[in-house]
C-alpha positions as CSV (number, residue, x, y, z in Angstrom):
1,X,-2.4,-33.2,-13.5
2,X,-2.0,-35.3,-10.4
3,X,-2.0,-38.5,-12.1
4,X,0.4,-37.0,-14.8
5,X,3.0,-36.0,-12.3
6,X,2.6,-39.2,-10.2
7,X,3.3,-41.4,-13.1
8,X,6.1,-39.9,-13.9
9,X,9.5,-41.2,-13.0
10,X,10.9,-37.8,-12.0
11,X,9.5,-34.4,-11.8
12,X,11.4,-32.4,-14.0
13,X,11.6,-29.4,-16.1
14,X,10.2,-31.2,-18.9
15,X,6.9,-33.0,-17.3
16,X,6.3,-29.1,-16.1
17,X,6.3,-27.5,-19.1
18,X,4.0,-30.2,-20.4
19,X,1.4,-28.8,-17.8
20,X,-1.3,-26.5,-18.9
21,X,-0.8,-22.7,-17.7
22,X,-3.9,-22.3,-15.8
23,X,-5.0,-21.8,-11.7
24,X,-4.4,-25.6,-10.5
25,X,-1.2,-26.1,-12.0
26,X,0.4,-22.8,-10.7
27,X,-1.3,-23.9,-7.5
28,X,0.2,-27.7,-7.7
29,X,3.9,-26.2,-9.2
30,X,3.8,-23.6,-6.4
31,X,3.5,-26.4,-3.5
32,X,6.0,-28.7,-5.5
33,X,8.8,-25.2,-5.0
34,X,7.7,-25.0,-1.5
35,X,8.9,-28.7,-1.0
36,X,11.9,-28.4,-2.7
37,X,11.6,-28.8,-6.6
38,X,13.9,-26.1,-7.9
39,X,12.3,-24.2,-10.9
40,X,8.6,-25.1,-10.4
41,X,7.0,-22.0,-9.5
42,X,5.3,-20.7,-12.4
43,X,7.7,-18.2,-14.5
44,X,5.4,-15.4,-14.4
45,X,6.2,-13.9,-17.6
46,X,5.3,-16.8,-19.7
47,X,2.4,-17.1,-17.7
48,X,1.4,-13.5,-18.5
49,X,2.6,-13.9,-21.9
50,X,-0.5,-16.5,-22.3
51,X,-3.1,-14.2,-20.8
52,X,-1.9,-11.5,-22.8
53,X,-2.7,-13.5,-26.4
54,X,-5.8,-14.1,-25.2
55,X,-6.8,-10.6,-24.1
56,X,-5.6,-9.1,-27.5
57,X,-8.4,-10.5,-29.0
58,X,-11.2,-8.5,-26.8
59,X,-9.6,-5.3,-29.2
60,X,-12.1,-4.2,-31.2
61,X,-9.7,-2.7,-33.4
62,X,-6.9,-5.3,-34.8
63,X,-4.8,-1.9,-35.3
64,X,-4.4,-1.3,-31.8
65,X,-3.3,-4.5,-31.5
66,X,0.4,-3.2,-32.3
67,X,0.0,-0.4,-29.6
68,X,-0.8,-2.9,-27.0
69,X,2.1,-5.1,-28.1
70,X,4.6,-3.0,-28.1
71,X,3.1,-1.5,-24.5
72,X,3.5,-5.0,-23.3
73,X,7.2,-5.6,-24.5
74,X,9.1,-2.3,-24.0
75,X,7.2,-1.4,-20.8
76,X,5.0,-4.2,-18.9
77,X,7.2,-6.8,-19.7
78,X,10.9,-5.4,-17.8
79,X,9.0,-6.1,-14.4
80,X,8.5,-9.8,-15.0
81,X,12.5,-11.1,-13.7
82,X,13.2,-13.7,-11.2
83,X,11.9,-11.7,-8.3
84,X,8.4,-11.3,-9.5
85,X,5.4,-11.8,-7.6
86,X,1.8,-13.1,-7.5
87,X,1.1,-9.1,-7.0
88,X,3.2,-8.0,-10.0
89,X,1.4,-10.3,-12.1
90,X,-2.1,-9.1,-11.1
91,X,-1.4,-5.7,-11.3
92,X,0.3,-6.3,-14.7
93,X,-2.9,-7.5,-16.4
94,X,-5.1,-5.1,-14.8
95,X,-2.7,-1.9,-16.1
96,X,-3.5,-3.8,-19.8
97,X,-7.2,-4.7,-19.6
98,X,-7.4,-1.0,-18.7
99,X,-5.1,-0.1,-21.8
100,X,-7.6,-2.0,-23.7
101,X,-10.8,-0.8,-22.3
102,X,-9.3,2.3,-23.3
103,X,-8.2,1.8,-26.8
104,X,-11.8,0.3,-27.2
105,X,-13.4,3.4,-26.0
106,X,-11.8,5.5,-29.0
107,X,-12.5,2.6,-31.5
108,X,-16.2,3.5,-30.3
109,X,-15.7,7.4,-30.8
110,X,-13.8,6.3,-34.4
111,X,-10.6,8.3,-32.8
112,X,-7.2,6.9,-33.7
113,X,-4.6,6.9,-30.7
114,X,-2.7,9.2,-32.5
115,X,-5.9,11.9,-32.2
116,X,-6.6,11.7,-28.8
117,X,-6.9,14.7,-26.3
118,X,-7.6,15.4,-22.7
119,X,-11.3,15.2,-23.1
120,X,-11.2,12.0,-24.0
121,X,-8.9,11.3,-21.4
122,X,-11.1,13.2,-19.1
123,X,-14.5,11.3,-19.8
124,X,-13.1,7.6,-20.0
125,X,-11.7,8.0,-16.3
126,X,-14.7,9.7,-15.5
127,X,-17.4,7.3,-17.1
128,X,-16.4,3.9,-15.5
129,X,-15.1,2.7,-12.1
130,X,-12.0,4.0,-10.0
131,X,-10.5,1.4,-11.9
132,X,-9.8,3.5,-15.0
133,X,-7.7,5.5,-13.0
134,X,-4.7,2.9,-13.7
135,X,-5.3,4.6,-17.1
136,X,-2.1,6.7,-15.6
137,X,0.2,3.3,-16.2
138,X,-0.5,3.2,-20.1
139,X,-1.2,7.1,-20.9
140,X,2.6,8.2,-20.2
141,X,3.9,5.5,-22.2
142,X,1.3,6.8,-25.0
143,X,2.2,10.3,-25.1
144,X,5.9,9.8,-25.2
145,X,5.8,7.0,-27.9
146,X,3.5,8.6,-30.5
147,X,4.3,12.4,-29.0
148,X,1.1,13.2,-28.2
149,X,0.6,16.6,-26.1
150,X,0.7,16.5,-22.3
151,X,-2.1,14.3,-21.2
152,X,-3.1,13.8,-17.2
153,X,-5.4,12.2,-14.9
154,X,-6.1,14.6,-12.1
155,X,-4.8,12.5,-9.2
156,X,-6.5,11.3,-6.3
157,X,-6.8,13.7,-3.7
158,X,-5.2,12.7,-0.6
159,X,-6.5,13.6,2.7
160,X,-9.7,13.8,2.1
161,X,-10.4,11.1,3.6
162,X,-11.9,11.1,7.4
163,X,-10.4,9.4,9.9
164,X,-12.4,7.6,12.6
165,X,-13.6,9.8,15.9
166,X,-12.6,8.8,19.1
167,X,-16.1,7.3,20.0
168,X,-15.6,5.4,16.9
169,X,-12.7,3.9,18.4
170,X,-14.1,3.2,21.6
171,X,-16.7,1.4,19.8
172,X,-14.4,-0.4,17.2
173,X,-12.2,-1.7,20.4
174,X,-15.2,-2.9,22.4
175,X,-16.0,-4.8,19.0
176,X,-12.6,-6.0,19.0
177,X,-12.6,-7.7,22.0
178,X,-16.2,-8.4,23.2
179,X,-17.1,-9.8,19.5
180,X,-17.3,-13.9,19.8
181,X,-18.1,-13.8,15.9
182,X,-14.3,-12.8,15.5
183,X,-11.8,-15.2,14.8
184,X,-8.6,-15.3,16.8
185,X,-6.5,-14.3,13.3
186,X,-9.4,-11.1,12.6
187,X,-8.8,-9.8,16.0
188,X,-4.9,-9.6,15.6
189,X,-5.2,-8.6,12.3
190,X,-7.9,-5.7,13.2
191,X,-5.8,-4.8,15.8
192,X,-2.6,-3.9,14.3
193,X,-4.5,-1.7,12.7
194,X,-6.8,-0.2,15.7
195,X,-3.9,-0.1,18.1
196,X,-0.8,0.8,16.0
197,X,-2.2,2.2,12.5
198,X,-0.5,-0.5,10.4
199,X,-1.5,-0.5,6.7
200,X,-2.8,-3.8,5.5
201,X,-0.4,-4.4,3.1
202,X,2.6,-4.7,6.3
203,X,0.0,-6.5,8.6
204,X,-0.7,-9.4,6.0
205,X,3.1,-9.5,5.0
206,X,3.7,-9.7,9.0
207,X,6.0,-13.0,10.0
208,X,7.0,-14.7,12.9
209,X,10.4,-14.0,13.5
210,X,9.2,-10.1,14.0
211,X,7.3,-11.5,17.1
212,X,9.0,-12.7,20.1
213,X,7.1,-15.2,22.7
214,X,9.6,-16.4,24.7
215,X,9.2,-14.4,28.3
216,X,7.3,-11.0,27.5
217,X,5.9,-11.0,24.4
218,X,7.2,-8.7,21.7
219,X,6.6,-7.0,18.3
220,X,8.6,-5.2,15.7
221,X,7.0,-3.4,13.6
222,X,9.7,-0.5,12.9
223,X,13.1,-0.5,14.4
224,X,12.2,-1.1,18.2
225,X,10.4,-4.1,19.5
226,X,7.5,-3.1,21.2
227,X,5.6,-5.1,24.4
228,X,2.5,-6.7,23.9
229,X,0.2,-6.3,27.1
230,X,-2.4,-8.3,27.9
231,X,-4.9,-9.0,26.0
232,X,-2.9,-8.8,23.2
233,X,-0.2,-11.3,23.6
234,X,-2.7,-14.3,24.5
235,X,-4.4,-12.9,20.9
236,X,-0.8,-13.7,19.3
237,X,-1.0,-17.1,21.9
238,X,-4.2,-17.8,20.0
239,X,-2.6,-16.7,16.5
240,X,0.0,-19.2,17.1
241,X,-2.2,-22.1,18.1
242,X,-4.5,-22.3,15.4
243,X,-5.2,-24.3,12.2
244,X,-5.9,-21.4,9.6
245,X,-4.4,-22.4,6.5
246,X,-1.8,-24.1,8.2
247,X,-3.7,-27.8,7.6
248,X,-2.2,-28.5,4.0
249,X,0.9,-29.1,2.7
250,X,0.8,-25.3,1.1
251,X,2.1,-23.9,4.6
252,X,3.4,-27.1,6.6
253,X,6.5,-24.4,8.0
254,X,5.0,-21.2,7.0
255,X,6.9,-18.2,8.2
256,X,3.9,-15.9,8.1
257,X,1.7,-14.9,10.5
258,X,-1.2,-14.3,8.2
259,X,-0.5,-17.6,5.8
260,X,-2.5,-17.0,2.2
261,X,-4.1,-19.7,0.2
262,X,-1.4,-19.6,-2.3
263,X,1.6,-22.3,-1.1
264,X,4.4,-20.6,0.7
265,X,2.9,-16.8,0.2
266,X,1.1,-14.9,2.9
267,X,-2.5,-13.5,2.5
268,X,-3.4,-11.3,-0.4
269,X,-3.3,-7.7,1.0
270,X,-7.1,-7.0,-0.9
271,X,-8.4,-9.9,0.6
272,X,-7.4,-9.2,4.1
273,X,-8.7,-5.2,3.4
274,X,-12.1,-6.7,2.6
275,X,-12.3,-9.0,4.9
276,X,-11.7,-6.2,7.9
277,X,-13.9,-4.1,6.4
278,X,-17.0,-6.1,6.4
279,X,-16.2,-7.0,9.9
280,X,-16.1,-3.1,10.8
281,X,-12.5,-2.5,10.2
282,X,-11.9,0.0,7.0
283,X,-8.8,0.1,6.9
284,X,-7.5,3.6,6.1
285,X,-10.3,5.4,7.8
286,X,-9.2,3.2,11.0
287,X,-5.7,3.8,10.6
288,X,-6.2,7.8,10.6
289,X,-7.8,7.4,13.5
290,X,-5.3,6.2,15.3
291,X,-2.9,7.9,14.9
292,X,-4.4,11.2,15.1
293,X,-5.0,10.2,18.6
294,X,-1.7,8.6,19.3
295,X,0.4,11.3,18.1
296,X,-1.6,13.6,20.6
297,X,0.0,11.5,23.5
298,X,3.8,10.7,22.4
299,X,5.8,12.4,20.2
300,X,5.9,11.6,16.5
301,X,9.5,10.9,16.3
302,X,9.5,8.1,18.6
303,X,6.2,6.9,17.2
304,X,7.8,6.7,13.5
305,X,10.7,4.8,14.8
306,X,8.7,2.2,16.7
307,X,5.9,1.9,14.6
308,X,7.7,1.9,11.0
309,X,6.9,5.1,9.5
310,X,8.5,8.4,8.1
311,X,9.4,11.1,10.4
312,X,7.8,13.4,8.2
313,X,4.1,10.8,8.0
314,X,4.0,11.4,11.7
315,X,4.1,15.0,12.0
316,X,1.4,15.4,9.5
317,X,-0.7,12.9,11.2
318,X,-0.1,15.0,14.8
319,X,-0.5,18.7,12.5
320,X,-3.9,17.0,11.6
321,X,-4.9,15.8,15.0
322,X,-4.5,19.1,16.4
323,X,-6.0,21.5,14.3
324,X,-9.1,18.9,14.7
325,X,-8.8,19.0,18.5
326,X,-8.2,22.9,18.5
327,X,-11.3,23.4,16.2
328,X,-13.2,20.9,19.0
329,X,-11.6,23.5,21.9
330,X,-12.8,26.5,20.3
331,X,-16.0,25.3,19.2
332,X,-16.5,23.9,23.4
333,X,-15.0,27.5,24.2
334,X,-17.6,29.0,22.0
335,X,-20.9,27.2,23.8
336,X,-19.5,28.5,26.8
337,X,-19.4,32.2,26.3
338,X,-23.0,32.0,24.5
């Protein structure tokens, strides 16, 4: 493809389209938009359109091959305009491969969609990974086209979850810091997290113009800049002074802090979640640690405002905190008078 598009007098539309529609050309087109060739990013839709053709044919059923198309154009489809991301692609063709892993589950019980019920439902989420669960973007679409009855997936619970205890955090900090095995970019990424509970998803999509080096150093991660104290401004110093994906042409001028492997986007959110979590760092657990601790010291208001969350996030995270700390009191208060 190199040779193609170096021999070629111009790059234009034309000598695109004549590219195949696989990894190193949307790598190779997505460089050639970063430097300036208007329209070479890949047009996700057609690119999707591809994958989709291909996937059709893991159906075991060539009926349901009509369901999946008509999923695909009056549903998946609408979010593919000129605003659509790497993301929205990936999340695209995993809502279908679960639609068909689906489909092909009832070809194997010999049930038409038309038949199905909420213990089928019930025992395909139940019989495979958590990834069935995105069986929740396909079965609405189901039962309102072919008017099935109500069908749900019972939804993850939320809170169950358990957040990190405070010697956890001790220990995750002295890790932080004392850990030569960590590079510059893990610790500031681990420690957005550690020290102000930010999810992964805004820590990878964090840029530069939200930090400000020029006397004291500075974040913003909600509506107030915050100060960076020592050691964590010469971790941004470090940050800003090293090579990490910034050696190719990909991210000559990148605006991100965390620059991905994909030309001119920052890192992938899942990879960054991995790669914290082998290190030590899950991610949520980590998060609800902190800020069931910091919302014991300041009060949640301010905390939402300067750290970029809802009011109402906040309060639960402090409600949370304290009924743990009161059970800790009258459990200490208990020893006592035995």
């Amino acid at each position: 493809m190199l040779q193609q598009i170096a021999a070629a007098d111009t790059v234009d539309q034309r000598l695109l389209a004549a590219l195949p529609v696989n990894r190193s050309s949307v790598h190779i087109r997505a460089l050639l938009d970063e430097h300036g060739i208007d329209g070479a990013r890949v047009d996700f839709r057609t690119r999707f359109t591809a994958w989709a053709d291909s996937k059709l044919a893991t159906l075991t059923n060539p009926d349901n091959q009509l369901v999946i198309r008509s999923y695909i154009r009056w549903h998946v489809s609408r979010r593919f305009d000129d605003k659509c991301t790497n993301g929205t692609f990936l999340a695209a063709k995993q809502g279908v491969t679960v639609a068909i892993d689906f489909l092909n589950f009832l070809d194997m019980l010999q049930i038409s969609v038309t038949d199905v019920d909420q213990s089928q439902v019930d025992t395909f989420v139940a019989s495979g990974t958590e990834t069935n669960r995105l069986l929740s973007r396909f079965l609405p679409w189901v039962v309102a086209t072919y008017r099935l009855p109500p069908l749900t997936i019972a939804p993850h619970q939320r809170g169950t979850t358990r957040a990190l205890t405070e010697t956890m955090q001790v220990e995750q900090l002295t890790r932080l810091f004392a850990n030569d095995a960590l590079t510059p970019r893990d610790r500031l990424a681990a420690a957005l997290i550690v020290v102000f509970g930010q999810p992964t998803h805004k820590v990878a999509a964090l840029r530069w113009d939200q930090i400000n080096r020029e006397e004291t150093c500075t974040i913003t991660l909600g509506k107030h800049p915050i100060v960076l104290e020592s050691p964590l401004d010469r971790l941004v110093a470090e940050v800003a002074e090293a090579t990490t994906n910034r050696q190719t042409a990909a991210h000559s001028e990148s605006v991100w802090v965390f620059p991905g492997y994909q030309p001119g986007n920052h890192l992938n959110e899942s990879h960054l979640r991995r790669r914290l979590k082998a290190l030590g760092f899950p991610s949520l657990t980590t998060r609800l640690g902190t800020w069931q601790t910091i919302t014991q010291t300041s009060p949640p208001p301010v905390l939402a405002d300067a750290l970029g969350i809802h009011t109402q996030t906040a309060i639960n995270h402090a409600l949370r905190g304290s009924s743990q700390f009161g059970a800790y009191v009258a459990a200490r208060n208990g020893q006592r008078e035995q």
